[in-house]
Backbone as CSV, one residue per row, in Angstrom:
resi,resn,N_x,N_y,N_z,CA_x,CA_y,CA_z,C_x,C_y,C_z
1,UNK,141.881,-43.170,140.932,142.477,-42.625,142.155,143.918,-43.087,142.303
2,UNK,144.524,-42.202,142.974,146.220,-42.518,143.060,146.513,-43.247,144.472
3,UNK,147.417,-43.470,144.389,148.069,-44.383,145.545,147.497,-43.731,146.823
4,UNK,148.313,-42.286,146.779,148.035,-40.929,148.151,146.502,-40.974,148.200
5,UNK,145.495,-41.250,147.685,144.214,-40.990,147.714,143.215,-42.324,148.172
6,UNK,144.023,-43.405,147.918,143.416,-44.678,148.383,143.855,-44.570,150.062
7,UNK,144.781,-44.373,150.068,145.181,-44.646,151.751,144.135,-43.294,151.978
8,UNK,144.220,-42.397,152.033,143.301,-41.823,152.685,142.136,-42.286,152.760
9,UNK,141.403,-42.905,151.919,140.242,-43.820,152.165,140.298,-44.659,153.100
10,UNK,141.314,-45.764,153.187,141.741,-46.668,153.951,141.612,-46.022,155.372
11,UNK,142.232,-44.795,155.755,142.647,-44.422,157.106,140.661,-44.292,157.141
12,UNK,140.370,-43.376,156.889,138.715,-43.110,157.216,137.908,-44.333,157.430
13,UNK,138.140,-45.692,156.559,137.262,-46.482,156.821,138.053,-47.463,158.127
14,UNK,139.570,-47.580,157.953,139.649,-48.281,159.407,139.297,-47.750,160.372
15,UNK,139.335,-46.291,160.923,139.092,-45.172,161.788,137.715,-45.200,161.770
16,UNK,136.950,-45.603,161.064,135.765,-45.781,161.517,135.297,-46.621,162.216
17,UNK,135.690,-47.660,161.401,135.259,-48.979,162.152,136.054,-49.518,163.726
18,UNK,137.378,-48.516,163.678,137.862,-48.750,165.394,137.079,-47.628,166.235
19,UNK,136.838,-46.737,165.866,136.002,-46.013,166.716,134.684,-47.138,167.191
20,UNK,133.960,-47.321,166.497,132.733,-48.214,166.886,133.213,-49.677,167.783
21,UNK,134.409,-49.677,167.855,134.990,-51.491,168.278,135.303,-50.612,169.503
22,UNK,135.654,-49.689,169.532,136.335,-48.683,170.739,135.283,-48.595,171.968
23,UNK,134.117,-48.259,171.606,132.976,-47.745,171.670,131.788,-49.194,172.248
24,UNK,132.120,-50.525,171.669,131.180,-51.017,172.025,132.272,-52.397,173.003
25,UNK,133.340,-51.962,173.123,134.698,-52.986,174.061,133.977,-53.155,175.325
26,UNK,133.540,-52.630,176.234,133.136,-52.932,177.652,131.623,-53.377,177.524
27,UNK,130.801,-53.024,176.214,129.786,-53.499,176.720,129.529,-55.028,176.382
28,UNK,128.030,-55.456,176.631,128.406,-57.184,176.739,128.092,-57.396,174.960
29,UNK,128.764,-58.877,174.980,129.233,-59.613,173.639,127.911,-59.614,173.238
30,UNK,127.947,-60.197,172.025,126.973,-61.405,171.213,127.943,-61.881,170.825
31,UNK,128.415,-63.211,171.234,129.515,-64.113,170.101,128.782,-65.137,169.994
32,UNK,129.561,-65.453,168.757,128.837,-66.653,167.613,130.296,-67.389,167.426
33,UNK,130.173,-68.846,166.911,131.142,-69.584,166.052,130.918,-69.452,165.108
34,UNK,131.918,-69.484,164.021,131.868,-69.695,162.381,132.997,-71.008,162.019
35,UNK,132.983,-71.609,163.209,134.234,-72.765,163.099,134.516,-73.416,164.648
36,UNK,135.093,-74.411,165.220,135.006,-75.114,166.426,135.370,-74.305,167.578
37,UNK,136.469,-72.999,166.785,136.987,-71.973,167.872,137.223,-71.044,167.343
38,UNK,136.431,-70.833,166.618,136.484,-69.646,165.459,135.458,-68.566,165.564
39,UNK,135.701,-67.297,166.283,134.471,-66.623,166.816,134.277,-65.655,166.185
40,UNK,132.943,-64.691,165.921,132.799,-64.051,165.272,131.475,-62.825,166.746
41,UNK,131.779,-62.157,166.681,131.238,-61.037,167.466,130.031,-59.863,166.962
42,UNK,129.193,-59.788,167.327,128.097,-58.189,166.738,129.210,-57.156,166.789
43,UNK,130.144,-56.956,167.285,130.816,-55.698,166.916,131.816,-56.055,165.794
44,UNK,132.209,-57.858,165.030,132.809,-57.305,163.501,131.587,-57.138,162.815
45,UNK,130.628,-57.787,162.775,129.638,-57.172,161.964,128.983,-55.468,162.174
46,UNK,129.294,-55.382,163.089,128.711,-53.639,162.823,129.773,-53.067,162.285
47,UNK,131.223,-53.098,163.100,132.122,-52.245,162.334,132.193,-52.752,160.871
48,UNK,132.336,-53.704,160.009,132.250,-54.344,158.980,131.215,-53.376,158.138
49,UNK,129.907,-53.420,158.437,129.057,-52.424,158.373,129.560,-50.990,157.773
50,UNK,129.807,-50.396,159.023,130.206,-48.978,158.844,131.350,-48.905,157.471
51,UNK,132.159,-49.741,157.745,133.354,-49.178,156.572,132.529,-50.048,155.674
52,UNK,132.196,-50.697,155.173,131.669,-51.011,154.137,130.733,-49.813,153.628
53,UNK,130.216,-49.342,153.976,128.759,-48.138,153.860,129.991,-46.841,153.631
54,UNK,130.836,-46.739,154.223,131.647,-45.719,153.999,132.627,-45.600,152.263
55,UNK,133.426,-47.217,151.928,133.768,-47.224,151.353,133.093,-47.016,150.234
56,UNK,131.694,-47.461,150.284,130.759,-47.473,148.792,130.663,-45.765,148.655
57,UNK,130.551,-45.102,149.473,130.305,-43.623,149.633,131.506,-42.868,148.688
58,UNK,132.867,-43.252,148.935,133.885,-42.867,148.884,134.625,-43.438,147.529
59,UNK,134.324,-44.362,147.236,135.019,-45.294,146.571,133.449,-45.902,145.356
60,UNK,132.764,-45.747,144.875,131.181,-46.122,144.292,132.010,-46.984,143.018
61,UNK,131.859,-48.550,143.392,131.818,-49.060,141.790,133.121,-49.836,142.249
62,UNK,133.536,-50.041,143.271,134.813,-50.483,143.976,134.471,-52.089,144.256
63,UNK,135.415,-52.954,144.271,134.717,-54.246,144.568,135.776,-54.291,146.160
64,UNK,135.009,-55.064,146.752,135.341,-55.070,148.292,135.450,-56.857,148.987
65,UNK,136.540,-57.146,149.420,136.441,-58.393,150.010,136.824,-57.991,151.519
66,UNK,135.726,-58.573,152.339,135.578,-58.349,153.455,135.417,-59.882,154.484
67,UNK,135.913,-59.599,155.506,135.384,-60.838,155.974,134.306,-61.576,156.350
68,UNK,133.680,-61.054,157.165,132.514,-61.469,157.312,131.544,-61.734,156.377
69,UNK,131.286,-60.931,155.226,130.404,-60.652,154.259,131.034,-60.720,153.039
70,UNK,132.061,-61.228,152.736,132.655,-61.921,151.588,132.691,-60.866,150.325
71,UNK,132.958,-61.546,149.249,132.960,-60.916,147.997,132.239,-59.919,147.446
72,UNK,132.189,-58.601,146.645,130.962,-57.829,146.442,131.808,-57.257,144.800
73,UNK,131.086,-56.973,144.107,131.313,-55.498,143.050,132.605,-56.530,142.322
74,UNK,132.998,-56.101,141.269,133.980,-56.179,140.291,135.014,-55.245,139.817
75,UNK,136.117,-55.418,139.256,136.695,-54.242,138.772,137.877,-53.974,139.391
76,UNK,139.115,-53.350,138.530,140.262,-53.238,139.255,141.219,-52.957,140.457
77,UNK,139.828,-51.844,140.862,140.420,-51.482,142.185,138.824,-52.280,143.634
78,UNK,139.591,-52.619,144.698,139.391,-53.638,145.545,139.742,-53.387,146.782
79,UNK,139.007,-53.043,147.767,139.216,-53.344,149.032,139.396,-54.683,149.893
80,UNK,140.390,-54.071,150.912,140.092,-55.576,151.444,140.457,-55.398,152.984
81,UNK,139.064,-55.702,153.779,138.430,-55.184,154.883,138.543,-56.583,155.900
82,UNK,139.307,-56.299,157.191,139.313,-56.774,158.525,138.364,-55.942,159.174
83,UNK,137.453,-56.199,159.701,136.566,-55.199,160.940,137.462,-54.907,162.149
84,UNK,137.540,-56.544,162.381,138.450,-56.655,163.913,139.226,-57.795,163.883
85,UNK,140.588,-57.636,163.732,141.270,-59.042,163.565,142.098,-58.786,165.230
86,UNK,141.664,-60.220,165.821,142.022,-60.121,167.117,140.452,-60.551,167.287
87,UNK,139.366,-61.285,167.011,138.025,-61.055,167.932,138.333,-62.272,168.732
88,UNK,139.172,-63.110,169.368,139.443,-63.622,170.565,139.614,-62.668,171.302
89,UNK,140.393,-62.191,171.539,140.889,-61.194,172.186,140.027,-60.052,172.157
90,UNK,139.026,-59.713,171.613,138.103,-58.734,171.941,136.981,-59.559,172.808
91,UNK,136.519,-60.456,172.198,135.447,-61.242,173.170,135.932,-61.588,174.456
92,UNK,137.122,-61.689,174.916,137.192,-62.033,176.032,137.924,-60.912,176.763
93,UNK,137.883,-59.639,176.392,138.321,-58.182,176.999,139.821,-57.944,176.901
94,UNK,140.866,-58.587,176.014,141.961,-58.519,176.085,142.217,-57.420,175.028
95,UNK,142.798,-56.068,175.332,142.746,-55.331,174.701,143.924,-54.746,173.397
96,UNK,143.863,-56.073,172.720,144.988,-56.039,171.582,144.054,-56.432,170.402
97,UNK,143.669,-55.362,169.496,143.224,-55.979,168.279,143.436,-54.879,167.787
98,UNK,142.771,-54.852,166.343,142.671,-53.831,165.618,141.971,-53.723,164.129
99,UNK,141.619,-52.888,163.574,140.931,-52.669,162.663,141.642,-52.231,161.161
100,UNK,141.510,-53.053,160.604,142.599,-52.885,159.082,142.192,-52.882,157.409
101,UNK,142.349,-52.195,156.717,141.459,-51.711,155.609,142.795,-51.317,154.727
102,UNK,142.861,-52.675,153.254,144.076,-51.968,151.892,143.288,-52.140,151.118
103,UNK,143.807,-51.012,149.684,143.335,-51.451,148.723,144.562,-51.825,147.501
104,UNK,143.807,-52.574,146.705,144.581,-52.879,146.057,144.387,-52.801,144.574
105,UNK,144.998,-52.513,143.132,145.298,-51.971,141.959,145.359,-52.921,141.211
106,UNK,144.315,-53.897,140.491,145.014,-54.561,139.272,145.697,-55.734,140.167
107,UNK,145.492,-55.956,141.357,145.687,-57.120,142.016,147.085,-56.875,142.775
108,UNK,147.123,-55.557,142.699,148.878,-55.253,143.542,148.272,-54.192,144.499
109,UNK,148.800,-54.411,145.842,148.996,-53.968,146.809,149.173,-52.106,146.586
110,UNK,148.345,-51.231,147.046,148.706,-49.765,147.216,148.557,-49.372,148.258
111,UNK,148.069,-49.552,148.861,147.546,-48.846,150.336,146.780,-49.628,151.718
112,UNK,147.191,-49.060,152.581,146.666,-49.503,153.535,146.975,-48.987,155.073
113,UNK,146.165,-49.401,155.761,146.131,-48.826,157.327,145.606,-49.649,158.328
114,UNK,146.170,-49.701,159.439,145.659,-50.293,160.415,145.071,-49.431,161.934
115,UNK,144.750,-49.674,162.649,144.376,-48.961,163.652,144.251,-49.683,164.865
116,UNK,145.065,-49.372,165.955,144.829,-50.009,167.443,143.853,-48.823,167.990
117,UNK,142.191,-49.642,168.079,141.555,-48.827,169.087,141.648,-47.911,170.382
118,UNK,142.175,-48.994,171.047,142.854,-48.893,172.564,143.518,-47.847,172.754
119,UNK,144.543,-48.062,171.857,145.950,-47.124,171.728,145.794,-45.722,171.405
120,UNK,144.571,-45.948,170.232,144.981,-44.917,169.328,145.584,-44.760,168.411
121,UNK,146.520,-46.105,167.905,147.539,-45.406,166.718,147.092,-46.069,165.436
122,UNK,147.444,-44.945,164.708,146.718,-44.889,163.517,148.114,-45.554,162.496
123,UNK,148.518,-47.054,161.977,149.301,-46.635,161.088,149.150,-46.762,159.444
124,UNK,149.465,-46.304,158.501,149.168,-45.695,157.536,150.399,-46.067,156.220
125,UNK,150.012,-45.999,155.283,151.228,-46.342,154.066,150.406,-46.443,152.201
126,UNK,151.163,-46.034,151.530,150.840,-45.849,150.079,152.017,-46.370,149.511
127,UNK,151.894,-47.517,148.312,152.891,-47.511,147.467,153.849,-45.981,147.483
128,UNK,155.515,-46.160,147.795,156.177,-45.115,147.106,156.068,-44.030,147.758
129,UNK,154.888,-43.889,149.101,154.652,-42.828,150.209,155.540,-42.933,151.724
130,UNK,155.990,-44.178,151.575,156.658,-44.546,153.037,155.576,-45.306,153.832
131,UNK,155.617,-45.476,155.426,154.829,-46.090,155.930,154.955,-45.218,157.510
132,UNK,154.063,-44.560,158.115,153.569,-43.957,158.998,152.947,-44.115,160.520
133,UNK,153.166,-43.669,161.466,151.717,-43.921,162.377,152.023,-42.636,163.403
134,UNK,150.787,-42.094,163.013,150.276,-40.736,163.203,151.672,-39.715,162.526
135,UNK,151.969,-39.128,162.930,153.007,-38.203,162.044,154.502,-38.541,161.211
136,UNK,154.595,-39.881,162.408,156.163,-39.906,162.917,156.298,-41.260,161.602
137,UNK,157.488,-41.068,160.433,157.325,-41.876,159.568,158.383,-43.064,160.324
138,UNK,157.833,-44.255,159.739,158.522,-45.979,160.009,159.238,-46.390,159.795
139,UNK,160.466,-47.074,160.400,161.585,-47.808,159.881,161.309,-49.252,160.139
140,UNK,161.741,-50.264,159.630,161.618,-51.449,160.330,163.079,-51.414,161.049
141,UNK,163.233,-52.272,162.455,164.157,-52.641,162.767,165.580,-52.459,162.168
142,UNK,166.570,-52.438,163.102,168.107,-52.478,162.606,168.976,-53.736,162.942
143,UNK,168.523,-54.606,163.614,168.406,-55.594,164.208,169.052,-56.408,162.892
144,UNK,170.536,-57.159,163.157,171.221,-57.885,162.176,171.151,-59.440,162.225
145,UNK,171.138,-59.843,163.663,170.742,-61.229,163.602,169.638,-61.475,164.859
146,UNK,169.401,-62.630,164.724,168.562,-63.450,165.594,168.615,-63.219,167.022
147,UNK,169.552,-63.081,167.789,169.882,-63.154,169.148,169.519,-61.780,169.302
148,UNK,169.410,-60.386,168.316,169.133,-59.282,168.726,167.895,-59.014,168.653
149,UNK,167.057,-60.204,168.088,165.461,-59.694,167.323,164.527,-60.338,168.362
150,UNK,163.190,-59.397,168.482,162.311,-60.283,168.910,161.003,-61.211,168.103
151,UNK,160.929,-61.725,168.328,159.999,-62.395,167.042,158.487,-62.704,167.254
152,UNK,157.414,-62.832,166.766,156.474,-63.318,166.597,155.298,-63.815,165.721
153,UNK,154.214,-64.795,166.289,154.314,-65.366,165.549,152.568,-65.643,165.700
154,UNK,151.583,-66.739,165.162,150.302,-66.814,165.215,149.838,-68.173,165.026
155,UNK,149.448,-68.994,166.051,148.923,-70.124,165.584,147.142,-70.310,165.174
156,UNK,146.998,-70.559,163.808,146.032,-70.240,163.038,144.600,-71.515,163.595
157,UNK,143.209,-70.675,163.523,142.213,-72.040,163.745,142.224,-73.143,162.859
158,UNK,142.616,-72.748,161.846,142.745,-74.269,161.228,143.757,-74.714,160.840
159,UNK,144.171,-75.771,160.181,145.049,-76.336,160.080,145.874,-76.773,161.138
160,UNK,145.070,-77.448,162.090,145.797,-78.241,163.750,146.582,-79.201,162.945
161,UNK,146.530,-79.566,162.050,147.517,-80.495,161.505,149.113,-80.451,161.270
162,UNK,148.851,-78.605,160.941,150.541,-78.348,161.029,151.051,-77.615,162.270
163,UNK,149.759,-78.233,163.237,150.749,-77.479,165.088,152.427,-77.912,164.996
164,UNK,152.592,-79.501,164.985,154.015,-80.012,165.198,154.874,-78.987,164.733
165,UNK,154.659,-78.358,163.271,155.864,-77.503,162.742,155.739,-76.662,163.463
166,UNK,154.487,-75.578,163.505,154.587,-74.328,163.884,155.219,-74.257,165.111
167,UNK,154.677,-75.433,166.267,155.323,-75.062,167.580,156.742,-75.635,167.289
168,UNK,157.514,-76.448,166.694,158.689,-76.609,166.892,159.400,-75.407,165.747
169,UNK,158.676,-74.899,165.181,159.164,-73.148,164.431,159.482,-72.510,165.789
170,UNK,158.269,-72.522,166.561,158.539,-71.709,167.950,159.260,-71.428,168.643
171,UNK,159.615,-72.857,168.689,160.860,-73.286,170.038,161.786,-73.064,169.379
172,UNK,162.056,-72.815,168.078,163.719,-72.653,167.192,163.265,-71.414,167.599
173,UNK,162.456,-70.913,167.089,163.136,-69.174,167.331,163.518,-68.482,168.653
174,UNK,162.329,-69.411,169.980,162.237,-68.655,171.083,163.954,-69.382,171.491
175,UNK,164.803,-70.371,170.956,165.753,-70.554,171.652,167.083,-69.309,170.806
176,UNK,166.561,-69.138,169.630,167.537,-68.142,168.715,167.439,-66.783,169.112
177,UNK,166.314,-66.516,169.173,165.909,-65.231,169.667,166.190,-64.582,170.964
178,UNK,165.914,-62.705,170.590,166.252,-62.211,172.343,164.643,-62.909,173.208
179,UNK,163.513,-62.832,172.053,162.539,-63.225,172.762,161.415,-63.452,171.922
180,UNK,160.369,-64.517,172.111,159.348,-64.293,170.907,157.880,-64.225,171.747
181,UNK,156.772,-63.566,171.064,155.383,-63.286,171.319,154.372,-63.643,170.201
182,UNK,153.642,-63.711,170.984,151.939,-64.042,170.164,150.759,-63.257,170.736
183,UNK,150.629,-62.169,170.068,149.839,-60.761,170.037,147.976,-61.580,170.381
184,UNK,148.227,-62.087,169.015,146.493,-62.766,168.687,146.000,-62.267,167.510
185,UNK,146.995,-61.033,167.288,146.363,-59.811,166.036,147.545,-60.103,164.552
186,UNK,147.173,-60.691,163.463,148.342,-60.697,162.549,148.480,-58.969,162.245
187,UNK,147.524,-58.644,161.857,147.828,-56.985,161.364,148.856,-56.299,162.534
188,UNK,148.368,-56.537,164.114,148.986,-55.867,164.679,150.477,-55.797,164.415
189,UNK,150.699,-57.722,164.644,152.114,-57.887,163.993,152.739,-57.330,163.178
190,UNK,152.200,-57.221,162.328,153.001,-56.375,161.267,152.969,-55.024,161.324
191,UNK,152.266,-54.533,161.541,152.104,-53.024,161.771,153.630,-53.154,162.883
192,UNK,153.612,-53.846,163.863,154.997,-53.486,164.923,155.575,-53.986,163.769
193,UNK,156.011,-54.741,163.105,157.461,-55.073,162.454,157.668,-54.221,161.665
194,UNK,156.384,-53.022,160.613,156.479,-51.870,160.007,157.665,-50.651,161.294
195,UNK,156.744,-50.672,162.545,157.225,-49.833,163.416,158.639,-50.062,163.951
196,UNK,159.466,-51.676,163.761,160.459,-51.761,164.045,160.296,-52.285,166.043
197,UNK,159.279,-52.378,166.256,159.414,-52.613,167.652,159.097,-54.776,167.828
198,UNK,158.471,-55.048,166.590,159.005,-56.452,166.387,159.993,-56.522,165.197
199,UNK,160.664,-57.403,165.304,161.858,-57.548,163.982,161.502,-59.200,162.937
200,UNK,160.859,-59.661,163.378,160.020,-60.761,162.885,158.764,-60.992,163.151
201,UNK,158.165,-61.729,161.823,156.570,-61.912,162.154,156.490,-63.261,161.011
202,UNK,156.191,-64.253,161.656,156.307,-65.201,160.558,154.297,-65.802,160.719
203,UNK,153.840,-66.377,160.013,152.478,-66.959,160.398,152.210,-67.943,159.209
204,UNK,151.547,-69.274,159.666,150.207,-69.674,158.066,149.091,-69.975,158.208
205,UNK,148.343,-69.935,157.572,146.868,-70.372,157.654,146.066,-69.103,157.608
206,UNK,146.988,-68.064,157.300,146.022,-66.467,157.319,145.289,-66.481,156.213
207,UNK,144.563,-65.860,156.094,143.619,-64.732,154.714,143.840,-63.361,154.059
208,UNK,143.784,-62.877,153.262,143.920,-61.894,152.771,144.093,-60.727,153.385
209,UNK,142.705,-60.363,153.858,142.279,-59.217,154.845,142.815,-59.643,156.483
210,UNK,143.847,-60.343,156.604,144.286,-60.376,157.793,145.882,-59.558,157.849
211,UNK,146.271,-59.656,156.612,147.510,-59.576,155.803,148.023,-58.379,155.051
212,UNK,147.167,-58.286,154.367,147.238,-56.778,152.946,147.362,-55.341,153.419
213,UNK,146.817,-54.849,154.388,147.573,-53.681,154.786,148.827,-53.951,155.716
214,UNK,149.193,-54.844,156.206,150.198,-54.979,157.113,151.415,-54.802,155.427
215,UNK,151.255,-55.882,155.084,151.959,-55.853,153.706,152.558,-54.621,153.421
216,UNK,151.661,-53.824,152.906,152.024,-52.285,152.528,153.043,-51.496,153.456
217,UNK,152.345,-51.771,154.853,153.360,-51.227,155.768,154.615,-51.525,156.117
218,UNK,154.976,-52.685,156.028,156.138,-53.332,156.043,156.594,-52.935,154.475
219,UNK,156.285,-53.104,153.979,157.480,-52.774,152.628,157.616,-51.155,152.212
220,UNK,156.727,-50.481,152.778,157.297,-48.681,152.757,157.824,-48.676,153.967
221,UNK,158.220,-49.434,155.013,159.146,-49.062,156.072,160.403,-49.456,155.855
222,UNK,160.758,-50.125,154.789,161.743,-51.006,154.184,162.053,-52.260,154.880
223,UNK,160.822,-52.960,154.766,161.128,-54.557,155.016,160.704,-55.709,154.488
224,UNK,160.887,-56.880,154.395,161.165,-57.801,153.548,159.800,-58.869,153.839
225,UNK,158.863,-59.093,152.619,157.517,-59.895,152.952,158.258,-61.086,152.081
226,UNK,157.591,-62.099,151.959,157.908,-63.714,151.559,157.238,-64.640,152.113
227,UNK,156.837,-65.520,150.686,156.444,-66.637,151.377,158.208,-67.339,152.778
228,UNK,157.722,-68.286,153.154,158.441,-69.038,154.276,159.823,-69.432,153.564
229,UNK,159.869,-69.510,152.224,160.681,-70.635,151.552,161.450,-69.262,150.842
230,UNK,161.445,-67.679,151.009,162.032,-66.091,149.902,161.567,-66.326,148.760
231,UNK,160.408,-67.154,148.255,159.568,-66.892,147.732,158.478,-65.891,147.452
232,UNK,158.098,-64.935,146.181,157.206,-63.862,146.068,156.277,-64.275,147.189
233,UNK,155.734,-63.167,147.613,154.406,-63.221,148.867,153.050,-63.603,147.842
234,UNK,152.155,-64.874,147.906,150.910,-65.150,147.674,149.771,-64.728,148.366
235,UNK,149.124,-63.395,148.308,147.693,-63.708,148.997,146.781,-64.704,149.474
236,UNK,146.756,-65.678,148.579,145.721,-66.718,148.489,146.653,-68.028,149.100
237,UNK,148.059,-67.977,149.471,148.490,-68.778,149.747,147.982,-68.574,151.157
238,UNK,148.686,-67.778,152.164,148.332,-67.872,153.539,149.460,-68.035,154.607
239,UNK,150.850,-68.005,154.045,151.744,-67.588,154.882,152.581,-66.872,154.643
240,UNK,153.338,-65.900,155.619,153.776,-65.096,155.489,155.382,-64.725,156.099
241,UNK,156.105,-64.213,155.806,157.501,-63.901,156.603,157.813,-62.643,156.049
242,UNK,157.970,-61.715,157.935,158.061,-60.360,157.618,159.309,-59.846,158.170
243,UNK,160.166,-59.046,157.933,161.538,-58.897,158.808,162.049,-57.657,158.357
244,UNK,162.834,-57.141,159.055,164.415,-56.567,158.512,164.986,-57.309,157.532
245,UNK,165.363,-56.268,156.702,166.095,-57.050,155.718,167.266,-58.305,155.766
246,UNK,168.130,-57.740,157.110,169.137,-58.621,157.425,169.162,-59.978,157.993
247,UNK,167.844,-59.760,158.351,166.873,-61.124,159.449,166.506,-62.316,158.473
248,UNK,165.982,-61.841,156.783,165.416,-63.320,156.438,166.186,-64.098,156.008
249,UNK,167.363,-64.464,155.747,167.553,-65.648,155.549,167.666,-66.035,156.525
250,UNK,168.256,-65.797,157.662,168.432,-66.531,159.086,167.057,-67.198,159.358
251,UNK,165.314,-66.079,159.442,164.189,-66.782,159.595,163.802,-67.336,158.662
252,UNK,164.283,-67.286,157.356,163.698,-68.419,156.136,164.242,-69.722,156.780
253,UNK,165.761,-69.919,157.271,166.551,-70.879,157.455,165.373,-71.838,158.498
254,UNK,165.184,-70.667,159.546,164.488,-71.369,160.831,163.082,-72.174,160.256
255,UNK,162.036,-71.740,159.169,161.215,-72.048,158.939,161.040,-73.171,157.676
256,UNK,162.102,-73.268,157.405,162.359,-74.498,156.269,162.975,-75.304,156.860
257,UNK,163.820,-75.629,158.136,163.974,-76.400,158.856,162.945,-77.550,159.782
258,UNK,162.195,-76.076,159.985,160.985,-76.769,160.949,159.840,-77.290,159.997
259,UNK,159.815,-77.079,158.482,158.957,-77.780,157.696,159.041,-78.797,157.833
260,UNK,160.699,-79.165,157.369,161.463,-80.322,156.964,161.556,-81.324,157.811
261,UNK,160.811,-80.541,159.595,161.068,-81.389,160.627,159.491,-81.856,161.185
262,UNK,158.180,-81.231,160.578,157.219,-81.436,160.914,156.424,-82.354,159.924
């Protein structure tokens, strides 16, 4: 399958699984821990469910890393499935999350999509296709320095060890910046920094499937992924820096500072 043909998969199985998160938002929880504050909900496991059952349909012989339900199948091409990234914020009725589904080629990034339930918006991207949400194609930001950008950012359940940096990352940017936020959703993040309505998105301690379609979208909108340090982007590493092109060294600067200071 080609690049154009994986994202269409992608859009069907995130769109599935936000319909069902859409669908079961007002009624009452089942939450569980999988960590001290680390929650896990019956609606990622059902939506998890659905696109999983969808992708095997669509995709037969595909290996799939998902969250909840981990590793499956072998072989070059690979999904890699968020149900609901944001389930703070779904368990406690705050209506910012979303549902995110890439695949990926031989271990490189092709496709991917995200989806705000709530909203409605669908956004969308293929290696070499651009990056989308619903018709209208994506720019990232024009935004040249710091004082014009707004930024945001994610403090991760684990690793309380590196709060000192992250929050004094914070306070550098929220004093550099026109303004900075914390969604709860990494995909969402990036999906806005794809859309240009954030101009930074820095985070660590993420996972794969929190990450990999945002990825896609940001770099067919023309913008700049990196580890913290303009280092190639690591999956398996776990942090990330997303921008306008004109923005990263200024936020590399901010975030190798605040290493150096935590």
């Amino acid at each position: 399958m080609n690049p154009e043909q994986l994202e269409r998969i992608c859009v069907s199985a995130a769109q599935t699984g936000a319909k069902l998160l859409r669908e079961l938002f007002d009624k009452p929880r089942e939450i569980t821990l999988k960590g001290r504050i680390d929650l896990v909900t019956d609606a990622d496991r059902a939506a998890e469910e659905r696109i999983l059952r969808l992708l095997r349909e669509r995709a037969p012989g595909a290996a799939i890393l998902a969250e909840e339900s981990g590793e499956s199948g072998r072989g070059d091409l690979r999904f890699i499935v968020d149900p609901l990234d944001g389930t703070t914020n779904y368990a406690h009725g705050i209506p910012l999350f979303t549902c995110t589904v890439a695949a990926e080629v031989s271990r490189e990034l092709v496709a991917g999509c995200t989806v705000d339930p709530m909203r409605g918006e669908t956004f969308r991207a293929h290696r070499g296709g651009g990056a989308f949400v619903g018709a209208r194609k994506l720019s990232v930001s024009n935004a040249t320095k710091l004082e014009e950008a707004v930024a945001c950012t994610g403090f991760p359940y684990g690793h309380r060890d590196h709060l000192p940096r992250m929050i004094l990352a914070f306070g550098r940017f929220t004093e550099l910046a026109r303004g900075t936020r914390r969604l709860g959703s990494a995909a969402m993040d990036l999906a806005y920094v794809a859309a240009g309505r954030l101009d930074v998105f820095w985070e660590e301690g993420l996972r794969p499937w929190d990450v990999a379609a945002g990825i896609v979208l940001v770099r067919e909108a023309g913008g700049v992924v990196s580890r913290f340090d303009g280092s190639p982007l690591d999956l398996a590493d776990g942090e990330i820096l997303a921008c306008a092109p004109p923005l990263h060294e200024a936020a590399r600067t901010v975030l190798q500072d605040a290493r150096g200071g935590g």
